[in-house]
C-alpha positions in Angstrom: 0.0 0.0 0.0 1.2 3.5 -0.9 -0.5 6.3 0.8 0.1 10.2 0.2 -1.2 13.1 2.2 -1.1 16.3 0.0 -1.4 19.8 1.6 -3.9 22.1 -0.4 -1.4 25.0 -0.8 -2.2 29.2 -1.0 -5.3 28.1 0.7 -6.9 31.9 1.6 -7.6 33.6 5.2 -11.4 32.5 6.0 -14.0 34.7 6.8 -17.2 34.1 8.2 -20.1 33.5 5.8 -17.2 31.9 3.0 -18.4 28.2 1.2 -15.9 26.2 2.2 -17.0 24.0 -0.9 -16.0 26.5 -3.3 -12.8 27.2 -2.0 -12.2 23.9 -1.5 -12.6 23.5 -5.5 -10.2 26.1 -6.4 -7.4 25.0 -4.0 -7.9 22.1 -5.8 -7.4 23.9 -8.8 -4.9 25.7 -7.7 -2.2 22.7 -6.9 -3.8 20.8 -10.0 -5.4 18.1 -8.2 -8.4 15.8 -8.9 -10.7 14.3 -6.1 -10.6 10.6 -6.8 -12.8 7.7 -5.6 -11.8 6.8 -1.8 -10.3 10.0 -0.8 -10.1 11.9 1.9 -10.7 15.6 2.7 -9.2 16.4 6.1 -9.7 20.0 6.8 -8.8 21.7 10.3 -11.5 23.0 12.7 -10.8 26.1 12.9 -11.5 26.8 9.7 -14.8 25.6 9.8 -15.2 27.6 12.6 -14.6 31.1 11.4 -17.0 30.3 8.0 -19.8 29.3 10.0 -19.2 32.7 12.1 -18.1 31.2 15.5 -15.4 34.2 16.2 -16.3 35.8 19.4 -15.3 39.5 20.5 -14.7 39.2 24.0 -15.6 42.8 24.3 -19.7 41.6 23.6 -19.0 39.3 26.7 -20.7 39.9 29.9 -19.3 37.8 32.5 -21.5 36.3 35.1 -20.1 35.6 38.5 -19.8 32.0 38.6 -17.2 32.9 35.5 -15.9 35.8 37.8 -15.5 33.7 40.8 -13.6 30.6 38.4 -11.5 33.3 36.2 -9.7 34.4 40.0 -9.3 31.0 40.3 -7.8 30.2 37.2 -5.6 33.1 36.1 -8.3 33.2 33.4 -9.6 36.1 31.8 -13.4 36.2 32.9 -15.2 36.9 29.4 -13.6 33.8 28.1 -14.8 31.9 31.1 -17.9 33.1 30.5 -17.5 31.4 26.7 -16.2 28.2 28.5 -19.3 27.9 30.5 -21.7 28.6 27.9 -20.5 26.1 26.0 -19.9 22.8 28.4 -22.5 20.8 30.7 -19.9 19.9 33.4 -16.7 21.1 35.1 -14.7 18.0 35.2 -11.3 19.3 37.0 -10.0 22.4 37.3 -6.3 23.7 38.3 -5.6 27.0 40.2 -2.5 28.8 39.3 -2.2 31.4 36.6 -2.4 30.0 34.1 -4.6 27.6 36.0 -6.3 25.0 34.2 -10.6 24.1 33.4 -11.3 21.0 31.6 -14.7 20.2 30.9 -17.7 18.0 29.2 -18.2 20.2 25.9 -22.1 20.2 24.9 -21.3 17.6 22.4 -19.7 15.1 24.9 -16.2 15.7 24.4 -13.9 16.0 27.7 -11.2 18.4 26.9 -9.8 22.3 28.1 -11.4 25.4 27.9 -14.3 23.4 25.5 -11.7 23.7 23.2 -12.3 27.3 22.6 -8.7 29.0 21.0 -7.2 32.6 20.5 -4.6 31.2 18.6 -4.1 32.0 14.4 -7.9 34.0 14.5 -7.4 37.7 13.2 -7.5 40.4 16.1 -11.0 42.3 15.9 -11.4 46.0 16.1 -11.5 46.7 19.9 -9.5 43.7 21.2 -9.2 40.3 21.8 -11.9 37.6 20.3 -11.9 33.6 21.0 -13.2 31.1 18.4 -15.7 28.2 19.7 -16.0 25.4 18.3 -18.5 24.1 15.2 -21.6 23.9 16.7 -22.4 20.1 15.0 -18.8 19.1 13.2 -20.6 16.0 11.7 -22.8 18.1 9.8 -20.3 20.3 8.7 -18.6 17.9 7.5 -21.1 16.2 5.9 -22.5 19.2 4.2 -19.0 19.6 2.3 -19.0 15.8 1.8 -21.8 16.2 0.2 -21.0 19.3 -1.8 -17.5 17.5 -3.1 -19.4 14.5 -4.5 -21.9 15.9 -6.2 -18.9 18.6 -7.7 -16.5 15.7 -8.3 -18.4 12.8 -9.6 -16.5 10.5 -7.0 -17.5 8.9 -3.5 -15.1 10.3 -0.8 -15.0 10.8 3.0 -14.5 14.4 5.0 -13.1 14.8 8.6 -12.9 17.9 10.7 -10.0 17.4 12.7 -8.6 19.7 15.7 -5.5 19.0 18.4 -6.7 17.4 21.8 -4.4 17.1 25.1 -4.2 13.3 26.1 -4.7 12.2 29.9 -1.9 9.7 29.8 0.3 11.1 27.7 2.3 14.7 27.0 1.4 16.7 24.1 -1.9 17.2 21.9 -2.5 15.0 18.9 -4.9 15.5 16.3 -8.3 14.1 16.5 -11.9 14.0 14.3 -14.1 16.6 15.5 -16.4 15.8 12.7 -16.6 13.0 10.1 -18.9 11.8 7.0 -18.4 9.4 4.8 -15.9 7.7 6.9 -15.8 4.5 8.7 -14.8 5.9 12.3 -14.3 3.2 14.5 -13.1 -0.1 12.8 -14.4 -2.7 15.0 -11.7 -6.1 14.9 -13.6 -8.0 17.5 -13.4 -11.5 16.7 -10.7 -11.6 13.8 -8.0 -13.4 14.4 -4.3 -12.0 14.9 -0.9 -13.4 13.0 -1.4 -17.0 15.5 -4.9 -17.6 15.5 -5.6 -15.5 18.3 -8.9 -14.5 18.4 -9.3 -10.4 19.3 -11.5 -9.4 22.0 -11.4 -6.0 22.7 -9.8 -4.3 19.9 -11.7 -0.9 18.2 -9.7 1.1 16.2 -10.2 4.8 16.1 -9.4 5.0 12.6 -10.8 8.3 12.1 -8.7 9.6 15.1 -5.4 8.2 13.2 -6.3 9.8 10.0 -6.8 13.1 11.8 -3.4 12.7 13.4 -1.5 12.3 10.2 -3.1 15.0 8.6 -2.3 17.0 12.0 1.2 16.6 10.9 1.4 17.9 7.2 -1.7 21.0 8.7 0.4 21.9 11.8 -0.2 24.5 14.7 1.5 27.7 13.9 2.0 29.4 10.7 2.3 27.0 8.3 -1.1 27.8 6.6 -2.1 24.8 5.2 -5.5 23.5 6.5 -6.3 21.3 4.0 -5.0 17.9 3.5 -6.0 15.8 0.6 -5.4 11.8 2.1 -5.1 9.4 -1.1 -4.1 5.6 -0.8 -6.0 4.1 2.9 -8.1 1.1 1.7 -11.2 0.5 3.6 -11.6 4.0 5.4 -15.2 5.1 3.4 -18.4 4.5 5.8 -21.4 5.9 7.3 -19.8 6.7 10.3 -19.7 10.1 12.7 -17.4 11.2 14.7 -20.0 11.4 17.6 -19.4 7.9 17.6 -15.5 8.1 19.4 -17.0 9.9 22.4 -17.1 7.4 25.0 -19.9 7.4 27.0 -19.6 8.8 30.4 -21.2 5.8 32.2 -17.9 4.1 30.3 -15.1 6.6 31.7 -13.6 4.9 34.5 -11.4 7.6 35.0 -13.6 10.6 35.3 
């Protein structure tokens, strides 16, 4: 098997309101690349975020006091605990010290810091600072250019929305699918047998987590500008699968 993962170069600075479908096509265009059956779009999350108009001035933000009373905890500016709130059902831990640390349950399930919210590569509004949450429904996003790229391009193809995670066991963030379609997400191996005869019990790949990590790599976090990442060559990786689908349950997290 030969794989390739091809950045979409001179892809522009996106602005809210923008069809990422179209500009998709002409950074296509632009390196003088065709989509082909069983590809893969990978496309970084904070993209998605600033088309669909998820920038936030943190001058429009009122904080409420429980985010008062956390942000003096934290070290945390209070408008953008404010945002945190707003946009998770639980605090799971929480770190004083400045900068202090807030991880919790996002909305959508998934158990990470700040609810992933960033102030890193978004352009500086007029009047200050700004944050950028995340998509409000990533699978649908990504389905919505899924289905704008197939019906362009003739071919059957997956689309992931990937974005950098922290780990609880390990150092470092690692990309991850925020949002899938078209993509088989978890690759369930139960009962194959391994290389000996073995017969496999527990193992579930995250395959759309591993694809997200090795696009991570060619996208990366600072000012490379390439967040679009064109995966040719991994047999077996189309499905009906969502990313929902990695989120393990809480009744599940023997850890939390």
């Amino acid at each position: 098997m030969t794989a390739t993962l091809l950045p979409l170069k001179g892809f522009p600075d996106v602005q809210a309101g923008d069809d990422l479908g179209e500009l998709i096509d002409d950074a296509l265009i632009l390196n003088g690349l065709t989509l082909a059956d069983g590809d893969v779009i990978a496309i970084a999350q904070k993209v998605v975020s600033k088309a669909e108009g998820r920038q936030v001035a943190l001058a429009t933000v009122t904080p409420t006091a429980e985010a008062e009373a956390l942000a003096e905890e934290t070290g945390k500016d209070p408008r953008l605990v404010t945002l945190i709130l707003q946009e998770s059902t639980t605090i799971v831990r929480k770190r004083p010290g400045a900068p202090g640390v807030i991880v919790v349950e996002h909305q959508r399930g998934w158990v990470h810091a700040n609810a992933g919210i960033d102030q890193s590569n978004i352009q500086v509004e007029e009047g200050g600072a700004s944050a950028l949450l995340l998509p409000e429904d990533p699978d649908r996003s990504a389905a919505v250019l899924r289905d704008h790229l197939e019906a362009r391009h003739g071919v059957r193809l997956g689309v992931l929305i990937n974005d950098s995670f922290g780990r609880a066991w390990r150092v470092g963030t690692c990309g991850v699918a925020l949002g899938a379609a078209g993509l088989t997400t978890l690759l369930d191996l139960r009962g194959q047998g391994d290389r000996y005869g073995r017969r496999l019990e527990v193992s579930v790949v995250g395959l759309a987590d591993e694809l997200a990590a090795a696009a991570s790599v060619i996208m990366g976090q600072a000012a490379e500008g390439t967040p679009i990442v064109l995966l040719r060559g991994f047999p077996g990786v189309l499905g009906d699968g969502s990313a929902a689908q990695l989120v393990r349950p809480a009744a599940e997290d023997l850890f939390r």
